[in-house]
C-alpha positions as CSV (number, residue, x, y, z in Angstrom):
1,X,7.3,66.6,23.3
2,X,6.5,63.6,24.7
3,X,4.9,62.0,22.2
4,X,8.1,62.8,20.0
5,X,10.2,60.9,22.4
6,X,7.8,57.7,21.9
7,X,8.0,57.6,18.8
8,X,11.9,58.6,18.6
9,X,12.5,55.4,20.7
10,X,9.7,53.3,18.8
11,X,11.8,54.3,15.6
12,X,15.2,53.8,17.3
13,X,13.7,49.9,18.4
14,X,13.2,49.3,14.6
15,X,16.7,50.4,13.8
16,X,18.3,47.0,12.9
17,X,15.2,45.7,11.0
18,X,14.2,48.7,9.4
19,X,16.7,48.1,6.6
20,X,15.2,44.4,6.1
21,X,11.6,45.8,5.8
22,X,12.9,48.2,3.2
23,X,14.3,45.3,0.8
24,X,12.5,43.4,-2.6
25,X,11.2,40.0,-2.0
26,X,13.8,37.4,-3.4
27,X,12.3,36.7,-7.0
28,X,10.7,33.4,-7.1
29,X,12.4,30.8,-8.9
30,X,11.1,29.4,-11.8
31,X,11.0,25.5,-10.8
32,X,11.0,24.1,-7.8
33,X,13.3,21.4,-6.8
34,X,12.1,17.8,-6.6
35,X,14.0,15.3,-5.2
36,X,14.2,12.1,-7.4
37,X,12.7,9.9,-4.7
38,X,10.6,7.8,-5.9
39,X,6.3,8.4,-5.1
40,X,5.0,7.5,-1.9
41,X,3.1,3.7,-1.9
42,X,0.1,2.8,-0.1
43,X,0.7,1.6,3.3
44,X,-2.1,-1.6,3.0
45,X,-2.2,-3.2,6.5
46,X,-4.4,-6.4,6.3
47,X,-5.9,-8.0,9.8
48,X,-4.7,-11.0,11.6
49,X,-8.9,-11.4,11.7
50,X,-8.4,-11.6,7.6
51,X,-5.6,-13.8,7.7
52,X,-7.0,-16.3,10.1
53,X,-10.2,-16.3,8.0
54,X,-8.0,-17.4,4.5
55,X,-6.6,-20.2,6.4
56,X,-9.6,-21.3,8.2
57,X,-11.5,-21.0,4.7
58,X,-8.5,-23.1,3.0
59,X,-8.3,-26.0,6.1
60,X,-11.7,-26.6,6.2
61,X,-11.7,-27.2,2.0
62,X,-8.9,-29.6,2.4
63,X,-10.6,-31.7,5.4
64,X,-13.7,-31.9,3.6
65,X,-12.0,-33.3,0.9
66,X,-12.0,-30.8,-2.0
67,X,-8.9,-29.2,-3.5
68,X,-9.1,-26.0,-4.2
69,X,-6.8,-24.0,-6.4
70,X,-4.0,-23.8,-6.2
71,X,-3.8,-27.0,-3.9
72,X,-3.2,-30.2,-6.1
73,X,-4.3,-33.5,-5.2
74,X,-1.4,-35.9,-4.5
75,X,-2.2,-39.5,-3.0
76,X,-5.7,-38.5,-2.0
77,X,-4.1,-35.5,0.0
78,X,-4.6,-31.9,-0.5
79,X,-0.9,-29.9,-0.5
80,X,0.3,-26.6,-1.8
81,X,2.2,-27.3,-5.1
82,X,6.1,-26.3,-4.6
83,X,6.7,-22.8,-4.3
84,X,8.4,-21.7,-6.7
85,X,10.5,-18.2,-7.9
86,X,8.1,-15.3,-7.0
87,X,6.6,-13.6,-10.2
88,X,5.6,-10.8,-8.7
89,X,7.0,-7.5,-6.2
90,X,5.2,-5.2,-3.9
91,X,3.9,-2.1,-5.1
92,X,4.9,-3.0,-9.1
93,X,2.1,-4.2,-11.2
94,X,1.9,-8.1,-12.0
95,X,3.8,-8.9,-14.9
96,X,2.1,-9.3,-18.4
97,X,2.0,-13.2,-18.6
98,X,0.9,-13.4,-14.8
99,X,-2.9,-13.8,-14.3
100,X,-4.4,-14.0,-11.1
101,X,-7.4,-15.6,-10.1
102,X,-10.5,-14.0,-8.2
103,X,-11.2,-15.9,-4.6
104,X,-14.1,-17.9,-4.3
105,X,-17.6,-15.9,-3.4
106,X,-17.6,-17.9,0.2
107,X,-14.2,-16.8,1.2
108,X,-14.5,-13.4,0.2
109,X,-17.8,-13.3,2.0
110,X,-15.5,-13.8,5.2
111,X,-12.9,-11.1,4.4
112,X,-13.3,-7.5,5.3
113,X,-14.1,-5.3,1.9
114,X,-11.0,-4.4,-0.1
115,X,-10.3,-0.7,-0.3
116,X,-11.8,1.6,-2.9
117,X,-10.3,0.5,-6.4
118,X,-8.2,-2.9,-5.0
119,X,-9.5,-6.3,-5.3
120,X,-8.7,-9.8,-3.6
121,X,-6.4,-12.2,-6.0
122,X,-4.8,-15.4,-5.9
123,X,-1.8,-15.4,-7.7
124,X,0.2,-19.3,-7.6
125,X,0.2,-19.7,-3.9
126,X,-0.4,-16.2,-2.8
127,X,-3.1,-14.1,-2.0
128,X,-3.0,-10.6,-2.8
129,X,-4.6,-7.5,-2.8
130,X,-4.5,-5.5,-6.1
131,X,-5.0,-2.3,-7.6
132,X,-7.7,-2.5,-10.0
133,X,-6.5,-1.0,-12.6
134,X,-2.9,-0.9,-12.4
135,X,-2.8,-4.5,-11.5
136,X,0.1,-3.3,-8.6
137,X,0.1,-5.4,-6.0
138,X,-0.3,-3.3,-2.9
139,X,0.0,-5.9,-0.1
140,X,0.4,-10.1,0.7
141,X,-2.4,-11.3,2.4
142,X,-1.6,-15.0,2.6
143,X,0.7,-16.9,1.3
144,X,-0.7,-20.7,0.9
145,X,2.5,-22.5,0.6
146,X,2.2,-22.5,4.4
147,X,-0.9,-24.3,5.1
């Protein structure tokens, strides 16, 4: 009798979510919604250490008297060339007519490794890091006009 009682009350406790338990499953819909955000970018954070390398790399050029691109040469003085509109946008690819230039061997010799599938490039005054083969710029690394 007394285990009839138990399981009286043990019944009577499931009361209110016995009918729950008895219910179908909602049916799955067919699609899920997406939000029309647009895909997440990469996050590139680039070093003060790589920054103050670029510079330092770029100074010391200038006092030993070469010019290296993009810096022109005006009354025997090394100076960026005036900055001009901005060709290209974070995390879009480079335009078609925009070609940027690799660094030279000794610089990038002093810059930590670009990530897997990116690569350092100069692009008018600025140096960038860019996706390989999507040519998308992922982040600014330097931007020469400032030297």
């Amino acid at each position: 009798m007394r285990a009839f009682s138990i399981l009286l009350v043990s019944l009577a406790s499931l009361g209110p979510a016995w009918p729950t338990l008895a219910q179908p499953a909602p049916a799955p819909k067919d699609k899920p919604s997406v939000p029309d955000r647009p895909l997440p970018t990469l996050n590139m954070v680039v070093s003060q250490r790589d920054r103050d390398a670029l510079y330092t790399f770029y100074r010391a050029e200038v006092e030993a008297g070469r010019c290296p691109a993009p810096l022109v040469k005006k009354s025997n003085v090394c100076s960026p060339p005036p900055a001009g509109k901005q060709v290209w946008k974070m995390d879009q690819p480079l335009p078609d007519g925009v070609a940027g230039e690799a660094l030279p061997a000794a610089l990038i010799a002093k810059l930590s490794p670009s990530p897997a599938g990116y690569q350092y490039l100069r692009v008018d005054n600025d140096i960038l890091i860019v996706g390989v083969g999507t040519r998308s710029a992922a982040a600014l690394v330097a931007d020469l006009s400032r030297l």
